[in-house]
C-alpha positions as CSV (number, residue, x, y, z in Angstrom):
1,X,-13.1,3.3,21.4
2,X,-11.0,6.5,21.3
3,X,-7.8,4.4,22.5
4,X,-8.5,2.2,19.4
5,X,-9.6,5.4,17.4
6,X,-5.6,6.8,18.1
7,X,-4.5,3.1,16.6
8,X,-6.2,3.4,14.0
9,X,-4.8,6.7,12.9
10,X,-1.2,5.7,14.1
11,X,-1.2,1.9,11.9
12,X,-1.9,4.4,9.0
13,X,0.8,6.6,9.6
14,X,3.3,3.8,9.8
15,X,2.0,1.8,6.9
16,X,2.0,3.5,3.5
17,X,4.8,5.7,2.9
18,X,4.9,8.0,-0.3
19,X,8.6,8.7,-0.2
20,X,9.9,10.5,-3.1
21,X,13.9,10.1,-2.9
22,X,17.0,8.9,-4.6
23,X,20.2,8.6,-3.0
24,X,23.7,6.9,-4.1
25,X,24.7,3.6,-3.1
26,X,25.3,2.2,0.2
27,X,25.0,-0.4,2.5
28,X,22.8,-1.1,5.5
29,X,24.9,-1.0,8.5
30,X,25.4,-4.5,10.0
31,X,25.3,-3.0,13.6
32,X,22.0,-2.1,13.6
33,X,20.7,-5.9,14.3
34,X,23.6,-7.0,16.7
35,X,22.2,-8.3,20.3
36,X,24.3,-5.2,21.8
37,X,22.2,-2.9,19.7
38,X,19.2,-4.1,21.3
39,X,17.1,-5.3,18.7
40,X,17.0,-9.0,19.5
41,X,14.8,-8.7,22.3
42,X,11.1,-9.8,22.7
43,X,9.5,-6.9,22.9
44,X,6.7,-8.6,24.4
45,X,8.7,-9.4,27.4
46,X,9.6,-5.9,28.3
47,X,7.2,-3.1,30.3
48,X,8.0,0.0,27.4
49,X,10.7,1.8,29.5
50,X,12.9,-1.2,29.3
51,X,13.4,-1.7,26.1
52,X,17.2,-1.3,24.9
53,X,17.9,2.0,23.3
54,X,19.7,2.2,20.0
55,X,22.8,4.2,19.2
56,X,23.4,5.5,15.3
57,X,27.1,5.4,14.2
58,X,26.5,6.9,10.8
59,X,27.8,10.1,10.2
60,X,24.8,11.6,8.0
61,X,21.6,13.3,9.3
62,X,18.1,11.7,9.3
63,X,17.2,13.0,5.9
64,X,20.3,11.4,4.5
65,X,19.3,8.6,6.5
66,X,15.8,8.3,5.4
67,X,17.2,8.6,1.5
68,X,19.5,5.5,2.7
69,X,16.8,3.4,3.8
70,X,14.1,4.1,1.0
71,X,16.8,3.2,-1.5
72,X,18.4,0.2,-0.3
73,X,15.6,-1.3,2.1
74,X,12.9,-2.7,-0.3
75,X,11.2,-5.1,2.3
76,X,11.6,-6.0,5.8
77,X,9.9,-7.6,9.1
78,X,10.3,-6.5,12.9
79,X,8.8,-5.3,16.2
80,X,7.3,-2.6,17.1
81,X,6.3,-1.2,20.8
82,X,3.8,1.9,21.2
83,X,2.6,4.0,23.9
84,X,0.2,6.9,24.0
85,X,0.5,9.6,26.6
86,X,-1.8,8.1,29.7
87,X,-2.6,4.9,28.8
88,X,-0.9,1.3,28.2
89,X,2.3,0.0,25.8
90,X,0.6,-1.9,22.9
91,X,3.0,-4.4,21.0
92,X,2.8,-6.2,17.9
93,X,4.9,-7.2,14.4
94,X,5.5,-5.1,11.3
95,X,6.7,-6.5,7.7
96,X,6.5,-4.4,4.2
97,X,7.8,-5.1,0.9
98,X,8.1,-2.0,-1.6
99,X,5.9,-0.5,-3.2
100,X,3.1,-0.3,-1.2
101,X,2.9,-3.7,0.5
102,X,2.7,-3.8,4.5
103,X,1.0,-4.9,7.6
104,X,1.2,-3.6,11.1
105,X,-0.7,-6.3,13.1
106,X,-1.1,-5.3,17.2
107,X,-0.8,-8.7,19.0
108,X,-1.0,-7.6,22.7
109,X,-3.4,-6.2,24.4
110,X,-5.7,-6.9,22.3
111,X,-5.6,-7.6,18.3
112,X,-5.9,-5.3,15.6
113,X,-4.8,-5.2,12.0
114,X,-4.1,-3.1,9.1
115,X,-2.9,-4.7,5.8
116,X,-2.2,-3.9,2.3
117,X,-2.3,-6.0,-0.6
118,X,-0.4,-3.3,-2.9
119,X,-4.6,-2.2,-4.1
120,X,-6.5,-2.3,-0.9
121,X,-6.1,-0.9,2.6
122,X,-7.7,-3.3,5.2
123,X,-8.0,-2.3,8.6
124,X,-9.4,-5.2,10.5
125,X,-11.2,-5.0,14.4
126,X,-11.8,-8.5,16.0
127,X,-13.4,-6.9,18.6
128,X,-15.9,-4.7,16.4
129,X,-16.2,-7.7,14.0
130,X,-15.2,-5.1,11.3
131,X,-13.1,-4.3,8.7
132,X,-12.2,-0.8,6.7
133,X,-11.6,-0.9,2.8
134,X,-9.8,2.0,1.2
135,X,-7.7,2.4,-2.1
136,X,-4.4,2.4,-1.2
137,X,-4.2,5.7,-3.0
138,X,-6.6,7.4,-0.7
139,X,-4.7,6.3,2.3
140,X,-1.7,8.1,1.8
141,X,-1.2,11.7,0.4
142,X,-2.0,14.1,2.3
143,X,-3.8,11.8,5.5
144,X,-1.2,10.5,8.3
145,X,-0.8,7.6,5.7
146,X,2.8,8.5,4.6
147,X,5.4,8.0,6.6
148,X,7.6,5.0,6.7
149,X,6.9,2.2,3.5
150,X,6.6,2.8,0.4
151,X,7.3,4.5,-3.1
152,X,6.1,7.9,-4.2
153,X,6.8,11.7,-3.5
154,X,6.7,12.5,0.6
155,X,7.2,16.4,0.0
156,X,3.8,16.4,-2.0
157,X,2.2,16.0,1.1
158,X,4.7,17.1,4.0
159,X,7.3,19.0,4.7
160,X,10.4,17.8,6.1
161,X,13.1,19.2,8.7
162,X,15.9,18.1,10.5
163,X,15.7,18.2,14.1
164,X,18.6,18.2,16.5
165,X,20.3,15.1,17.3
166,X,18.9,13.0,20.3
167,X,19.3,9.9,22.8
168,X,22.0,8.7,20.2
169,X,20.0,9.2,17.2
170,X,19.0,11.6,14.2
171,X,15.9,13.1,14.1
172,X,13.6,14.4,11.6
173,X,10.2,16.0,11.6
174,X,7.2,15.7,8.9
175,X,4.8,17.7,9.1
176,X,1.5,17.5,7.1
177,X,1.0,20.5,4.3
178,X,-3.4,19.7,5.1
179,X,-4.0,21.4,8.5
180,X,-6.9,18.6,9.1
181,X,-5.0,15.2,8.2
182,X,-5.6,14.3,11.8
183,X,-2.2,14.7,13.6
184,X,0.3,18.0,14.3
185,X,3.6,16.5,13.1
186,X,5.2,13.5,13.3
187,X,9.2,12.9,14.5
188,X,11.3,10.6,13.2
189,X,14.3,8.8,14.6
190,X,17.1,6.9,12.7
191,X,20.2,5.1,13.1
192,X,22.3,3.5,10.6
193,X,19.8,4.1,7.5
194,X,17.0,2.6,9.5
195,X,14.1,4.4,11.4
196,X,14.4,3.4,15.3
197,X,11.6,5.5,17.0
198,X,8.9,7.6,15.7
199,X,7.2,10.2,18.1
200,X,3.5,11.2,16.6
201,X,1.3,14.5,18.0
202,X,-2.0,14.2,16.8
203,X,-5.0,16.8,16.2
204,X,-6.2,16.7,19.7
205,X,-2.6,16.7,21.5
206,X,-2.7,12.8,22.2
207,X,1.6,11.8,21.7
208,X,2.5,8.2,20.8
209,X,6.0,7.3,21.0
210,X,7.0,4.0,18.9
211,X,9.6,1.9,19.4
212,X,10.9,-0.3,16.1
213,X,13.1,-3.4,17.3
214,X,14.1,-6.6,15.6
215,X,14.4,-4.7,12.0
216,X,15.4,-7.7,9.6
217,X,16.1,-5.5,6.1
218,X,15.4,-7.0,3.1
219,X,13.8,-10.3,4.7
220,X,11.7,-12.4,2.6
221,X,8.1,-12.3,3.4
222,X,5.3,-14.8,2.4
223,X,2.6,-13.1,-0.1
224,X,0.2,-14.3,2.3
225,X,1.2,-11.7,5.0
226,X,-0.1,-9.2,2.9
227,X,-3.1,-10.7,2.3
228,X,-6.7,-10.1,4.3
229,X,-9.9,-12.1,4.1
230,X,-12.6,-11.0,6.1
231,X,-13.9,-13.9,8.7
232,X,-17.1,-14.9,8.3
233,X,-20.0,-12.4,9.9
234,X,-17.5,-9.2,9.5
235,X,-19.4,-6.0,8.8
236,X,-17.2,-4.5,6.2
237,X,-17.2,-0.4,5.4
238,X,-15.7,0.5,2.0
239,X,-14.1,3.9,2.6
């Protein structure tokens, strides 16, 4: 329960960013998605220490970076690899589409969900047989729900700093303005305008460290990805 509790908090982190930037034109660096860049890998065929680092080769910092990607990346699909301090790697796909559409579905080791239609949050538990309703404007703000896709204004609810560069990538850290929004600060990692690794501290000193792989920008995503309807015999809790 308090492995899936962490999930839980982390799925909402990643899912509904309120990023409030502009930035001039540009284009998404190529690189990023060729084989030698390591993002063409199963991640499901990799123990979490293997997986291929990235490199960046743009010359801007991760706030510039982050500007890049709000502005030009308006949907995209990938992989994504997490493990908490202590316990195992979980793994699983990621897909959003701007503003406010997104899912972050855990495949392995066991499934969990958490959607958005644009309206509703859904956060689904096979094992529980439950499912979590919330607005989609009271999962973001000033909870962990702010962080990578979306539309909005992320200094409302964080503020932002540059950290030093690191393993071949840029680094930023966001750090919740409400002390109880149930994590210490979250870093960020980009290369070439696209977010790489994320490493989050919670509230109770648990860290996660996520690995993104397989970023496809831009992709074309089925409606129905972003789409949840509740299996029959699901208790569902409308937050």
């Amino acid at each position: 329960m308090k492995k899936k509790a962490l999930l839980a908090t982390i799925t909402l982190i990643l899912a509904t960013s309120s990023w409030g930037v502009q930035a001039q034109s540009m284009t998404v660096s190529p690189g990023f998605q060729l084989p030698e860049a390591g993002l063409n890998t199963d991640l499901q065929n990799l123990q979490f220490e293997e997986i291929p680092a990235v490199k960046n080769t743009v010359k801007a910092d991760a706030s510039q970076q982050l500007k890049d990607f709000v502005r030009n990346v308006k949907s995209a699909s990938g992989q994504f690899a997490q493990q908490t301090t202590g316990s195992g790697a979980q793994t699983g796909s990621f897909g959003f589409e701007r503003p406010g559409k997104f899912y972050w579905n855990v495949a392995t080791p066991y499934e969990q969900q958490v959607i958005s239609d644009g309206k509703i949050v859904y956060q689904y538990d096979p094992d529980l047989m439950q499912v979590t309703q919330r607005p989609v404007d009271q999962a973001v703000g000033a909870s962990p729900a702010a962080i990578l896709f979306g539309s909005g204004s992320l200094d409302e609810s964080f503020n932002v700093s540059v950290l030093p560069e690191q393993n071949g990538l840029v680094w930023l850290r966001a750090t919740p303005k409400v002390p109880d929004a149930g994590l210490s600060h979250v870093d960020i990692a980009f290369a070439n305008n696209l977010p790489a690794e994320l490493v989050i501290l919670d509230s109770f000193g648990q860290t996660t460290s996520i690995k993104m792989r397989n970023f496809k920008s831009n992709a074309k995503i089925p409606a129905s990805q972003f789409q949840f309807k509740a299996p029959a015999g699901v208790d569902t809790v409308r937050m």
